[in-house]
BAKOLZA-906306 format. One record per atom (N, C-alpha, C, O): x, z, y; residue in three letters; residue number from 1; atom name. Coordinates in steps of 0.02 Angstrom, whole numbers. Last residue first. Layout:
BEGIN
+--------+--------+--------+------+-----+------+
|     xx |     zz |     yy | type | seq | atom |
+--------+--------+--------+------+-----+------+
|      X |      Z |      Y |  ALA | NUM |   CA |
...
+--------+--------+--------+------+-----+------+
This chain:
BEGIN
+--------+--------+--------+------+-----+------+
|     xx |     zz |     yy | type | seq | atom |
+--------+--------+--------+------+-----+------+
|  -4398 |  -3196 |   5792 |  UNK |  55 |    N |
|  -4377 |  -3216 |   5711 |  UNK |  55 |   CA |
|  -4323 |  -3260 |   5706 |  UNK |  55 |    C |
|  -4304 |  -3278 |   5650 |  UNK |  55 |    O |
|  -4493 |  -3094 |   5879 |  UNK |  54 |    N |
|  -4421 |  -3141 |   5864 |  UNK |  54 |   CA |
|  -4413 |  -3142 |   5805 |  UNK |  54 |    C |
|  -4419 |  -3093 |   5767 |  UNK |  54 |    O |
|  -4611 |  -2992 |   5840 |  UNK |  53 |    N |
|  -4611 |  -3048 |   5915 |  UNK |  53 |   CA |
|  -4575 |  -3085 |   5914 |  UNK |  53 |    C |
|  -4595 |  -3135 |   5945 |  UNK |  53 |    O |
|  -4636 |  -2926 |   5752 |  UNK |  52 |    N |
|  -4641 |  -3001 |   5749 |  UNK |  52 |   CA |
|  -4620 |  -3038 |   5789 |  UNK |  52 |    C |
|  -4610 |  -3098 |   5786 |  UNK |  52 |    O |
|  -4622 |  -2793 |   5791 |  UNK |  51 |    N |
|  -4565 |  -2826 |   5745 |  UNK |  51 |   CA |
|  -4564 |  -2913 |   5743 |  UNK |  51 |    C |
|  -4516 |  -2951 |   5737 |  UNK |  51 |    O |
|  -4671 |  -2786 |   5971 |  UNK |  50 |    N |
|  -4673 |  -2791 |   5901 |  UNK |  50 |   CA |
|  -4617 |  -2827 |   5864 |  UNK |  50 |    C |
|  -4578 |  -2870 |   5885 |  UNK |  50 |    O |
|  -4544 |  -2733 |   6097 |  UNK |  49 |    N |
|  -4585 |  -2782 |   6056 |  UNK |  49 |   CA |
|  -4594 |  -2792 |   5989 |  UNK |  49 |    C |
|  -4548 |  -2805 |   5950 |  UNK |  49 |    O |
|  -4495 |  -2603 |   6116 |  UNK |  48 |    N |
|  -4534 |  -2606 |   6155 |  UNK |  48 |   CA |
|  -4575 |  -2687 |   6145 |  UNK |  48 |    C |
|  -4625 |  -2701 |   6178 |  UNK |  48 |    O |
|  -4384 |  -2592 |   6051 |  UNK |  47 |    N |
|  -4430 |  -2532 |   6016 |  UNK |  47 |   CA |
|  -4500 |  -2558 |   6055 |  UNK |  47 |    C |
|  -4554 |  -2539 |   6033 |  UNK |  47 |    O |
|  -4272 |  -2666 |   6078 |  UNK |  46 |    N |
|  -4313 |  -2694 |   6018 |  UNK |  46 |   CA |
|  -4363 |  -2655 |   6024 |  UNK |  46 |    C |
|  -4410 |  -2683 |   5995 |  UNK |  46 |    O |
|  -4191 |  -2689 |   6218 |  UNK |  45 |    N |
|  -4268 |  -2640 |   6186 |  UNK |  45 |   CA |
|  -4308 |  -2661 |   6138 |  UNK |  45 |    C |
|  -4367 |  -2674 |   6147 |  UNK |  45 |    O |
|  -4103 |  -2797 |   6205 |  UNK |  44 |    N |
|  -4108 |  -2716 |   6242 |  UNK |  44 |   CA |
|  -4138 |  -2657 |   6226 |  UNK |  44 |    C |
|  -4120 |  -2599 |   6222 |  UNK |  44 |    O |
|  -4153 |  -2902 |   6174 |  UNK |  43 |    N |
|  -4123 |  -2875 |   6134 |  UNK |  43 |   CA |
|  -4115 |  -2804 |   6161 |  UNK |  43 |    C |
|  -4125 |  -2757 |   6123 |  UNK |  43 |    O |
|  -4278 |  -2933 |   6247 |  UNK |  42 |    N |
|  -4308 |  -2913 |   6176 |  UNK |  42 |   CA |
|  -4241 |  -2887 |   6180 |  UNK |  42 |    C |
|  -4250 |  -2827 |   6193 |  UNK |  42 |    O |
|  -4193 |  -2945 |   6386 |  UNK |  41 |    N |
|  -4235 |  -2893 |   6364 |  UNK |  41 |   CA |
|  -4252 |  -2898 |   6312 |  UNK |  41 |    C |
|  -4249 |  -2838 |   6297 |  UNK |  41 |    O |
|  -4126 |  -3055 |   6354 |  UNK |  40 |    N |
|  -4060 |  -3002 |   6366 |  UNK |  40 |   CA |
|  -4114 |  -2951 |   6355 |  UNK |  40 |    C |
|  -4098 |  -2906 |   6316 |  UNK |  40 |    O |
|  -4226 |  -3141 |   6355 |  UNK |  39 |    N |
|  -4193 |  -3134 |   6286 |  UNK |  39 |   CA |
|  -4135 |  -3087 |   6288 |  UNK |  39 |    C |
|  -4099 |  -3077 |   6239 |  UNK |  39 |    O |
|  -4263 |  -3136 |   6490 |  UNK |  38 |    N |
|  -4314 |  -3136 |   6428 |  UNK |  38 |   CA |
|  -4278 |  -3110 |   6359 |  UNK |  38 |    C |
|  -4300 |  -3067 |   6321 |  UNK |  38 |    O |
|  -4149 |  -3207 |   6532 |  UNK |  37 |    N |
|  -4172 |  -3123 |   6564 |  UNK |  37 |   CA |
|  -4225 |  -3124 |   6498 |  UNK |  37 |    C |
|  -4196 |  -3098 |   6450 |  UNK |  37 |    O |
|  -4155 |  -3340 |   6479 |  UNK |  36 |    N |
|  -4083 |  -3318 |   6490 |  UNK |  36 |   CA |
|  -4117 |  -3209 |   6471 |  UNK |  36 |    C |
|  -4108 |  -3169 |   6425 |  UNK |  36 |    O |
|  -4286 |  -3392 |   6536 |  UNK |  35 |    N |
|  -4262 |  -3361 |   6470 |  UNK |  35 |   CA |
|  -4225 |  -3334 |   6446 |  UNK |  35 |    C |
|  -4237 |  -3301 |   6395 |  UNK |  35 |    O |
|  -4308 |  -3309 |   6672 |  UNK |  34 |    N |
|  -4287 |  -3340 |   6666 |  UNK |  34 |   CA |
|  -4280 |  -3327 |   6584 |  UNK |  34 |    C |
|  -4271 |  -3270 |   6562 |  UNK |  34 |    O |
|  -4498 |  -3270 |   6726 |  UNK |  33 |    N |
|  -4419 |  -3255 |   6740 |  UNK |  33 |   CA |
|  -4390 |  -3305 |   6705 |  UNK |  33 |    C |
|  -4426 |  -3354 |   6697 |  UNK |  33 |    O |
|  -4635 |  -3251 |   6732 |  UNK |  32 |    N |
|  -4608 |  -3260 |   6794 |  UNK |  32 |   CA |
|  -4520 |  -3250 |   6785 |  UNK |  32 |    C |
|  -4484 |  -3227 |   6830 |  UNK |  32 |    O |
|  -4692 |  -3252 |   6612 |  UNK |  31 |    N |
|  -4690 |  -3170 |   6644 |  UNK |  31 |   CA |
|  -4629 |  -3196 |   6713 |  UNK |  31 |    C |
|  -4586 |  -3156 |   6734 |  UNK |  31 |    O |
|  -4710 |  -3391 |   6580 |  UNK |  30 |    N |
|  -4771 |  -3344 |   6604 |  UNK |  30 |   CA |
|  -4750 |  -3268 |   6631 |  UNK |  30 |    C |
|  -4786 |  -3233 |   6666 |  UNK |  30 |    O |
|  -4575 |  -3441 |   6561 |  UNK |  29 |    N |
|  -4621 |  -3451 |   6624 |  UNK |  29 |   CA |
|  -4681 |  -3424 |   6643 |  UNK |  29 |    C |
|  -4705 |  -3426 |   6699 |  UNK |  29 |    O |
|  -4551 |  -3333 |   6439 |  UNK |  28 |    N |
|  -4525 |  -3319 |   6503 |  UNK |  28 |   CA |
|  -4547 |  -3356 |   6577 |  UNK |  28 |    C |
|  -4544 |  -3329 |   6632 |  UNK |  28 |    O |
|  -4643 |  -3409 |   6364 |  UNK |  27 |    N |
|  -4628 |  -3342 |   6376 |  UNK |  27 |   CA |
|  -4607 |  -3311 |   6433 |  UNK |  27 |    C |
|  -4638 |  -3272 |   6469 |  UNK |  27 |    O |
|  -4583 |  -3543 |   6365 |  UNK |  26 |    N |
|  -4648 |  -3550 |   6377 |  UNK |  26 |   CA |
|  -4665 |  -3462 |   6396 |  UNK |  26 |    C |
|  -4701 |  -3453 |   6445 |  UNK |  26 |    O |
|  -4438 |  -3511 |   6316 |  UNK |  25 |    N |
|  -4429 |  -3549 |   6379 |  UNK |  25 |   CA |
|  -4510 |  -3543 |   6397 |  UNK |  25 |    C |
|  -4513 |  -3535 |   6458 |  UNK |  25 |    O |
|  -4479 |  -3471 |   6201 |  UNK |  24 |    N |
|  -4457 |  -3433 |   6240 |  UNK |  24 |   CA |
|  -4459 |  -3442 |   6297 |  UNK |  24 |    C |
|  -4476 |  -3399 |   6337 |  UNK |  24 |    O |
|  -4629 |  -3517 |   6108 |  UNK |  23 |    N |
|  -4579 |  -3538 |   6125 |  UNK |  23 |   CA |
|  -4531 |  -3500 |   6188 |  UNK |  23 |    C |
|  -4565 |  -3505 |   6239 |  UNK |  23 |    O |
|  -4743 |  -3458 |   5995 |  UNK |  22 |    N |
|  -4727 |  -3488 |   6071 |  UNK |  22 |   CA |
|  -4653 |  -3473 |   6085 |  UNK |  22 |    C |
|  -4626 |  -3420 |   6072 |  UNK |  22 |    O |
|  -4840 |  -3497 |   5846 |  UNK |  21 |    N |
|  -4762 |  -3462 |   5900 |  UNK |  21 |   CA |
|  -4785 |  -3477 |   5947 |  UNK |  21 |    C |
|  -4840 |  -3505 |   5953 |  UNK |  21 |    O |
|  -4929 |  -3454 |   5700 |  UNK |  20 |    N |
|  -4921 |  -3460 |   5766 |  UNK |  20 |   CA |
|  -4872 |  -3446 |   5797 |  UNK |  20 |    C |
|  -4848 |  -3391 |   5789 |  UNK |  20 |    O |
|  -4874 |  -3531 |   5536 |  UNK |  19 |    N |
|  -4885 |  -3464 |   5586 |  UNK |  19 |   CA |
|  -4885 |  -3510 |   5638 |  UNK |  19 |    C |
|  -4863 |  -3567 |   5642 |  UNK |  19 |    O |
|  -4887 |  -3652 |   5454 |  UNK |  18 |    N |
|  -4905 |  -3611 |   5455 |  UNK |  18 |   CA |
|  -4957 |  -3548 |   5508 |  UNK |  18 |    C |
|  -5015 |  -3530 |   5517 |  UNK |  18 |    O |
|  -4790 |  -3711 |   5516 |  UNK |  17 |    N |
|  -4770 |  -3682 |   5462 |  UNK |  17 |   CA |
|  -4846 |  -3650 |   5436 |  UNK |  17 |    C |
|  -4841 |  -3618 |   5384 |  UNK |  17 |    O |
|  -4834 |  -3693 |   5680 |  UNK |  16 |    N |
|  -4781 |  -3710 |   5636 |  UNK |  16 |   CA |
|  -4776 |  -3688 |   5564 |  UNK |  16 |    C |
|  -4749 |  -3633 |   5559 |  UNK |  16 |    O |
|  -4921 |  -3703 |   5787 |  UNK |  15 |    N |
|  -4917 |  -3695 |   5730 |  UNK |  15 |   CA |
|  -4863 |  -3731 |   5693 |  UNK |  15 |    C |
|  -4858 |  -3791 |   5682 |  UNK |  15 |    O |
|  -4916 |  -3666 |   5965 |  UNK |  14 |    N |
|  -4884 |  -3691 |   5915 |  UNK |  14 |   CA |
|  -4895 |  -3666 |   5848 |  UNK |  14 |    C |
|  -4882 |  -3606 |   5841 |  UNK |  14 |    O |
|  -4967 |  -3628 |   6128 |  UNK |  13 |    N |
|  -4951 |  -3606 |   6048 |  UNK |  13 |   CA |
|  -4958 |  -3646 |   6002 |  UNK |  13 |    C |
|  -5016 |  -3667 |   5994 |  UNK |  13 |    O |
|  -4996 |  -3670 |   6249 |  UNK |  12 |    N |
|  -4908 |  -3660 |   6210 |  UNK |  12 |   CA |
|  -4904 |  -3616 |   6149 |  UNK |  12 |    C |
|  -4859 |  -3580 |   6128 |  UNK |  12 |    O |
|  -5104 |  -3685 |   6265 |  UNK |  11 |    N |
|  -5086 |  -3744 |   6253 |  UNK |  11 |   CA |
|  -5014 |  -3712 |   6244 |  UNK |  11 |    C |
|  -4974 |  -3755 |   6227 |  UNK |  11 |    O |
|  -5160 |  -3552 |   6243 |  UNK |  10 |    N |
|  -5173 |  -3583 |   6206 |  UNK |  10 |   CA |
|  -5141 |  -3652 |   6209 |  UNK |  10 |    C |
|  -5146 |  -3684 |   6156 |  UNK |  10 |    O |
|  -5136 |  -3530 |   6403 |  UNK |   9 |    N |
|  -5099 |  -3487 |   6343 |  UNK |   9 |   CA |
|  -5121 |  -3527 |   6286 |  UNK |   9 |    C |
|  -5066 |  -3552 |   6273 |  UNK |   9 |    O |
|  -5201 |  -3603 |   6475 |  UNK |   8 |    N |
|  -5139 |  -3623 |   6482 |  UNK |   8 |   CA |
|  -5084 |  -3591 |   6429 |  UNK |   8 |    C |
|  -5026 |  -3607 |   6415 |  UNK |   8 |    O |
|  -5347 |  -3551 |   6443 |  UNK |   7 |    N |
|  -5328 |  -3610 |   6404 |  UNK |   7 |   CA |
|  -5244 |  -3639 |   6404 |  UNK |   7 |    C |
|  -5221 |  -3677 |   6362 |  UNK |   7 |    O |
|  -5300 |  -3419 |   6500 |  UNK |   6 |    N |
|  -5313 |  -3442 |   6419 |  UNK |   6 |   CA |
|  -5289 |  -3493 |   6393 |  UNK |   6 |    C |
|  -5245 |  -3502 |   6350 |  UNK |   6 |    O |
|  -5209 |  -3410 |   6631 |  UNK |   5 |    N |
|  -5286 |  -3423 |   6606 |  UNK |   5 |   CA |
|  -5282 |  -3425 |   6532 |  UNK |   5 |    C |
|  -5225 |  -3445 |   6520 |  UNK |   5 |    O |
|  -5130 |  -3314 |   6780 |  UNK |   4 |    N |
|  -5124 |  -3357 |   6688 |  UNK |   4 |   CA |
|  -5186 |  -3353 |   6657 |  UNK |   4 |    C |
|  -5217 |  -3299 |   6655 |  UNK |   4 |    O |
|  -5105 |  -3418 |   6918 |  UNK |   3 |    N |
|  -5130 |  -3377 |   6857 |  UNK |   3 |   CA |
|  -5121 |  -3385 |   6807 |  UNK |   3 |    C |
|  -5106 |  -3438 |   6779 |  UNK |   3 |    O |
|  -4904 |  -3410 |   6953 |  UNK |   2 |    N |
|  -4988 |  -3439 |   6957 |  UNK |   2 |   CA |
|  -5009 |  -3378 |   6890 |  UNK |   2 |    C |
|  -4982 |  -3337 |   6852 |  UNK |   2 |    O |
|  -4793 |  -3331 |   7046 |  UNK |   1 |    N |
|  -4821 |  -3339 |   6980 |  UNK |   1 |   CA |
|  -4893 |  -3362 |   6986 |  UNK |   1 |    C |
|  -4934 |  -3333 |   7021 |  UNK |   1 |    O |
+--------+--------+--------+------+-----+------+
């Protein structure tokens, strides 16, 4: 896993609509896994990401 700096967090956020996102596939390359594993964990443990985190 490289570092994670700011500015590399600020270039995968997205305004849409409005609101700020980031994108799953951009999520899961920063916590080093696969989006596939990213999205088997929000659903597993809703209790453990804010309500906002999926929409």
């Amino acid at each position: 896993m490289s570092d994670i700096t700011i500015d590399r967090i600020e270039r995968i956020i997205y305004v849409i609509r409005g609101l700020r996102v980031m994108l799953d596939s951009d999520l899961a390359e920063l916590y080093g896994v696969t989006t596939k594993r990213l999205n088997e964990q929000v659903k597993r443990n809703p209790d453990r990401f804010p309500t906002d985190f999926v929409y």
